[in-house]
C-alpha positions as CSV (number, residue, x, y, z in Angstrom):
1,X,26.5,7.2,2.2
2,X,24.1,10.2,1.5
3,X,20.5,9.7,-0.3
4,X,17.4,11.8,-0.6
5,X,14.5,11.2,-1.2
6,X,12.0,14.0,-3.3
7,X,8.4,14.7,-3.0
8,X,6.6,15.2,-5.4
9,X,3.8,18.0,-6.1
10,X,3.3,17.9,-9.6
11,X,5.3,21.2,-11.2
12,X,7.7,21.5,-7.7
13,X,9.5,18.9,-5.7
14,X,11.1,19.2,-2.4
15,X,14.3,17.7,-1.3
16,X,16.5,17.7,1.4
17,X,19.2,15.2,2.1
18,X,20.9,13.8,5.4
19,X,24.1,12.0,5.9
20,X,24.0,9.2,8.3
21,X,23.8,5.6,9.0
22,X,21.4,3.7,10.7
23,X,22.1,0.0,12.3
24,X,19.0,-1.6,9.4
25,X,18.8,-0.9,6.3
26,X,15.8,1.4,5.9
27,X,14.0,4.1,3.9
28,X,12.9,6.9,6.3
29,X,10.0,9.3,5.3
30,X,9.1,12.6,7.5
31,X,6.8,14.8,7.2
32,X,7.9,17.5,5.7
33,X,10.6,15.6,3.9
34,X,12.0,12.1,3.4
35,X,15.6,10.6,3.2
36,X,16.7,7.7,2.3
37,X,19.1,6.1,3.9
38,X,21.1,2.8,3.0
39,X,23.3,1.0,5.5
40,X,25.1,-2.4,5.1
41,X,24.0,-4.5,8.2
42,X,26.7,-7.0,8.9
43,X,25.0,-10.0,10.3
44,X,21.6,-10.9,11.5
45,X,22.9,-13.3,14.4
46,X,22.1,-10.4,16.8
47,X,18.5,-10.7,15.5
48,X,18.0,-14.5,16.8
49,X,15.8,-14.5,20.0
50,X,12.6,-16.5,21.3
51,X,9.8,-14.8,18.8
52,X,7.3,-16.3,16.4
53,X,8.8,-18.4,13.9
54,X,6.3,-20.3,11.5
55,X,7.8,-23.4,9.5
56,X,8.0,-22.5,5.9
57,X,8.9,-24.8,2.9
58,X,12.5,-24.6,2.3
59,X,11.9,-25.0,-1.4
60,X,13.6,-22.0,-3.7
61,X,13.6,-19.5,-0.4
62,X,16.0,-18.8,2.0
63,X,15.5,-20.3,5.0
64,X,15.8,-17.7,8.4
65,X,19.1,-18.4,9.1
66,X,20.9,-17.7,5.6
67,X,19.0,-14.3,5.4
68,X,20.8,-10.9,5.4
69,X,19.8,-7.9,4.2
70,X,23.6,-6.9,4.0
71,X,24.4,-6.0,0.6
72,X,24.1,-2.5,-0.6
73,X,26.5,-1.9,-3.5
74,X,26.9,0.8,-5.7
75,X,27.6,0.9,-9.4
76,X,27.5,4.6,-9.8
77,X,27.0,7.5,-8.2
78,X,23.2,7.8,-8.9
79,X,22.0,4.4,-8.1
80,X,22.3,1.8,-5.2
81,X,21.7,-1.7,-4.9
82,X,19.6,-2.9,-2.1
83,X,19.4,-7.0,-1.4
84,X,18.5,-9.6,0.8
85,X,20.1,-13.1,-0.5
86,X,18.8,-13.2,-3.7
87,X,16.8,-10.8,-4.3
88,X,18.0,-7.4,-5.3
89,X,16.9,-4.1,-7.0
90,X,18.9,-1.1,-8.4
91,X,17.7,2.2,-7.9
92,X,18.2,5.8,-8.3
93,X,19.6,7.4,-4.8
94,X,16.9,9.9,-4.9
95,X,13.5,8.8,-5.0
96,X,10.6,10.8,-5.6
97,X,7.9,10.6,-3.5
98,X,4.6,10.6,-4.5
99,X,2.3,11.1,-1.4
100,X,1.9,14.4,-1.9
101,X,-0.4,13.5,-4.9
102,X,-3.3,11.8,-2.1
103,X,-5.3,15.1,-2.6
104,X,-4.2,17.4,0.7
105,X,-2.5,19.3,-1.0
106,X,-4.6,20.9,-3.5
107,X,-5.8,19.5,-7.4
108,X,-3.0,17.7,-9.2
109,X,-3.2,18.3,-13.0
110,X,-2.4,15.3,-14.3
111,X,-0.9,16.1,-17.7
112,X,1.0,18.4,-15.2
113,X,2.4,15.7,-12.8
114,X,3.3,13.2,-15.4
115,X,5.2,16.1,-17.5
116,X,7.3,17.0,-14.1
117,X,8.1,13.2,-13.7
118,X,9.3,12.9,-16.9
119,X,11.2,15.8,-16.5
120,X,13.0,14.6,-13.1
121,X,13.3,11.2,-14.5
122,X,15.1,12.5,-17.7
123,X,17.4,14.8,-15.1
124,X,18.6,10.6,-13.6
125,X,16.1,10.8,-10.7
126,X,14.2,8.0,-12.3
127,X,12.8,6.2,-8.7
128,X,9.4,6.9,-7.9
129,X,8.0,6.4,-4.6
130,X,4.3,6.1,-4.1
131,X,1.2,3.6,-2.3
132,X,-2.2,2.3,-2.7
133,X,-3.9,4.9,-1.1
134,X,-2.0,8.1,-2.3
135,X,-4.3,9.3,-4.6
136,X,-4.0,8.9,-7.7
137,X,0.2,8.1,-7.4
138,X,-0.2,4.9,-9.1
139,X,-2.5,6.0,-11.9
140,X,0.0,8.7,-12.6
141,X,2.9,6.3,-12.9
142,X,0.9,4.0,-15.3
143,X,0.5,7.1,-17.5
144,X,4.1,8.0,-17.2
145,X,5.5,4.3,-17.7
146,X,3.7,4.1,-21.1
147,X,4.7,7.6,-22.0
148,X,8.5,6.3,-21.3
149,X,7.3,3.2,-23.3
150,X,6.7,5.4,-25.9
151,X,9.0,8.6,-25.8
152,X,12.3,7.3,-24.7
153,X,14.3,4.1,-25.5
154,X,14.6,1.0,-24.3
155,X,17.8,1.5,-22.3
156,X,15.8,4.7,-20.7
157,X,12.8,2.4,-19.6
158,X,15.3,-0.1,-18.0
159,X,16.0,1.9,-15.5
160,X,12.5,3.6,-14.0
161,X,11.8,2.0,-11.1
162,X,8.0,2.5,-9.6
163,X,7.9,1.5,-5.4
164,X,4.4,0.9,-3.8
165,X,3.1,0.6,-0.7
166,X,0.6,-1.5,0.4
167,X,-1.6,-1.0,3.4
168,X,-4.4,-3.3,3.9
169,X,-7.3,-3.3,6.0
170,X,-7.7,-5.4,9.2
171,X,-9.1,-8.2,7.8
172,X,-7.6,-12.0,7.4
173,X,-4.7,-11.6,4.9
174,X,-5.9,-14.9,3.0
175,X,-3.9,-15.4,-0.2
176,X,-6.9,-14.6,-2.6
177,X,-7.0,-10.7,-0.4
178,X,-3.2,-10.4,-1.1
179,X,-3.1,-11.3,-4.9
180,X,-6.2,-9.2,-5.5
181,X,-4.6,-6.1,-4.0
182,X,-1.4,-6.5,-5.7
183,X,-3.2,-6.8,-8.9
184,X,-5.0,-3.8,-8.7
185,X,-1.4,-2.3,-7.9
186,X,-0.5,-3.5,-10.8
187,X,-3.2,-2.7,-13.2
188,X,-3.0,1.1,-12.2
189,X,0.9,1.2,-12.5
190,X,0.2,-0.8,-15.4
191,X,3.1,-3.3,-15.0
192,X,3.4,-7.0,-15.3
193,X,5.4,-6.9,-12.6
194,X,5.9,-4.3,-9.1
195,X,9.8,-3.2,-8.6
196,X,8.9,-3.2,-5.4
197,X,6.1,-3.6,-2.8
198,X,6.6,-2.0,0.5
199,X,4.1,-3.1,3.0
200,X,2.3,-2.0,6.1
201,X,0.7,-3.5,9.4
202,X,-1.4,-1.1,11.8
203,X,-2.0,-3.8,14.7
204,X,1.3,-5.6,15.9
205,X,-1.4,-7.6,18.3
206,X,-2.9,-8.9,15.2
207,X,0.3,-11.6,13.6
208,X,-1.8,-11.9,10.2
209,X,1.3,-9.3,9.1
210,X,3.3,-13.0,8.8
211,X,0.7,-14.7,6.6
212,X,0.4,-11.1,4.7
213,X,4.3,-11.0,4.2
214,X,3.9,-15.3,3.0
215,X,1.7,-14.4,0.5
216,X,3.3,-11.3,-1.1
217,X,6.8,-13.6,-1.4
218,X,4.3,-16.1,-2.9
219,X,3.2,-13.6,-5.5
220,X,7.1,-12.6,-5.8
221,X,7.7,-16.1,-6.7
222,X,5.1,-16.5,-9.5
223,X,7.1,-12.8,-10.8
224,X,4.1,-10.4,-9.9
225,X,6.5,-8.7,-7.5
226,X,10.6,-8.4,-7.8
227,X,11.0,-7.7,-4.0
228,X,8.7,-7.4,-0.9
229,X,9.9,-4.8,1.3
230,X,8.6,-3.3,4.9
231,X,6.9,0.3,5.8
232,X,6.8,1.1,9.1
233,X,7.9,-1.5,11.2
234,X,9.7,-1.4,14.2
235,X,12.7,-3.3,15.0
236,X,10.7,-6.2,17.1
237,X,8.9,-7.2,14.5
238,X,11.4,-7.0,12.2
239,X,13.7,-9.4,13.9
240,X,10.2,-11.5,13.8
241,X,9.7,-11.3,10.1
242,X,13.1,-12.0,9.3
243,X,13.6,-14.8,11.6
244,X,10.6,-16.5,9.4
245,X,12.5,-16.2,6.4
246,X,10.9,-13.6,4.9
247,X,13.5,-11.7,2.2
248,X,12.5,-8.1,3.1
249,X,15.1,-5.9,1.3
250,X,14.5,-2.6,3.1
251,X,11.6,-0.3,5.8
252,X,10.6,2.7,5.3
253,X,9.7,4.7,8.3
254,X,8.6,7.6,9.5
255,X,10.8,10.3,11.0
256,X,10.0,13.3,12.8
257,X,12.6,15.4,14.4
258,X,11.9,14.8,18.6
259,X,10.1,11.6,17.7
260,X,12.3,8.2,16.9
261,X,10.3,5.7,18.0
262,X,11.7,3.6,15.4
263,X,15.0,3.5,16.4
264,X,14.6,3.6,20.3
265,X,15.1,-0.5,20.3
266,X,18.0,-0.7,17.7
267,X,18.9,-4.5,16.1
């Protein structure tokens, strides 16, 4: 199964894909490039070893056993279907990514940028990819979603999808931190509700990532986000995040050519 994943510079947009398969499902993003890449993992019973585990309320969640990120389905040959139990979002096999926007690349003319993403979504490539701290990625999509809102029809709006990232500071993730990033995610991308929020941890010492991650399935539970998702997590922690019941439904991570750190310790 093949999927790319675009950058975006405003007028241009590069793209490169790769045909492969990975033992997780993941979104991988070089340097120079990213690719996504969507694999079915079988079973999670390999995952099950002496880790952290925090007790969590069974209530309407999965509990660790019962998780899978498993099902990738396809309905067409544009978009995929990424899932973990019962959570699940469709998107466009070719995302366009957004970091390019952050500001190292030179001015981005806004009226510029939002005319190219209009452009690539009205050509099917209607996933965008983007964070917190790219610029101004997310103010662009909130000016591009309302232009959809506006221009196009319903049907067309259904299927834009907008990805963030997240990537707090080192600070206690208490649940009033969380919700009042996620807001401001959602006030810029101007959305009652994220597609999808992909999160990211610098300091593996630090296990506040776990009360981060409880918080943001909190938040998906009161419908502020649709899925929580990983960026740049390696397989140990993982296995420790999935263990705690946590529905992740996909991690992107980087990918340089001579550096696969990622993969070294496969699931």
């Amino acid at each position: 199964m093949t999927a790319m994943h675009c950058h975006f510079t405003g007028r241009n947009f590069i793209s490169k894909s790769l045909s492969t398969f990975l033992p997780l499902l993941s979104i991988v993003q070089t340097q120079a490039m990213a690719v996504t890449i969507h694999n079915a993992l079988p079973s999670l019973n390999a995952l099950k070893s002496k880790s952290i585990i925090r007790n969590r309320p069974e209530s309407r969640r999965v509990s660790a056993n019962s998780v899978r990120c498993c099902q990738v389905a396809t309905s067409d040959k544009q978009s995929i279907t990424v899932s973990n139990g019962n959570d699940s979002l469709e998107i466009c096999r070719v995302l366009n990514g957004m970091w390019q926007t952050s500001g190292g690349w030179g001015r981005i003319d806004r009226d510029d940028a939002v005319d190219a993403m209009l452009r690539y979504a009205d050509a099917g490539l209607t996933t965008f990819d983007m964070a917190d701290h790219y610029g101004p990625a997310e103010d662009l999509y909130g000016i591009f979603i309302n232009r959809v809102r506006r221009e196009r029809p319903p049907e067309f709006l259904d299927k834009v999808r907008g990805l963030t990232k997240w990537v707090p500071p080192p600070v206690k993730m208490t649940s009033s931190i969380v919700r009042e990033s996620i807001d401001v995610s959602r006030r810029r991308m101007d959305v009652p509700c994220l597609d999808m929020l992909q999160f990211h941890w610098w300091d593996y010492s630090n296990p506040g990532y776990l009360d981060a991650l409880n918080h943001l399935t909190d938040l998906k539970e009161e419908g502020k986000i649709k899925t929580v998702a990983l960026t740049n997590f390696d397989t140990e922690r993982l296995r420790i995040i999935l263990e705690n019941g946590i529905p992740v439904v996909s991690n992107q991570v980087q990918l340089r050519i001579g550096k696969f750190i990622p993969f070294l310790n496969p699931l």
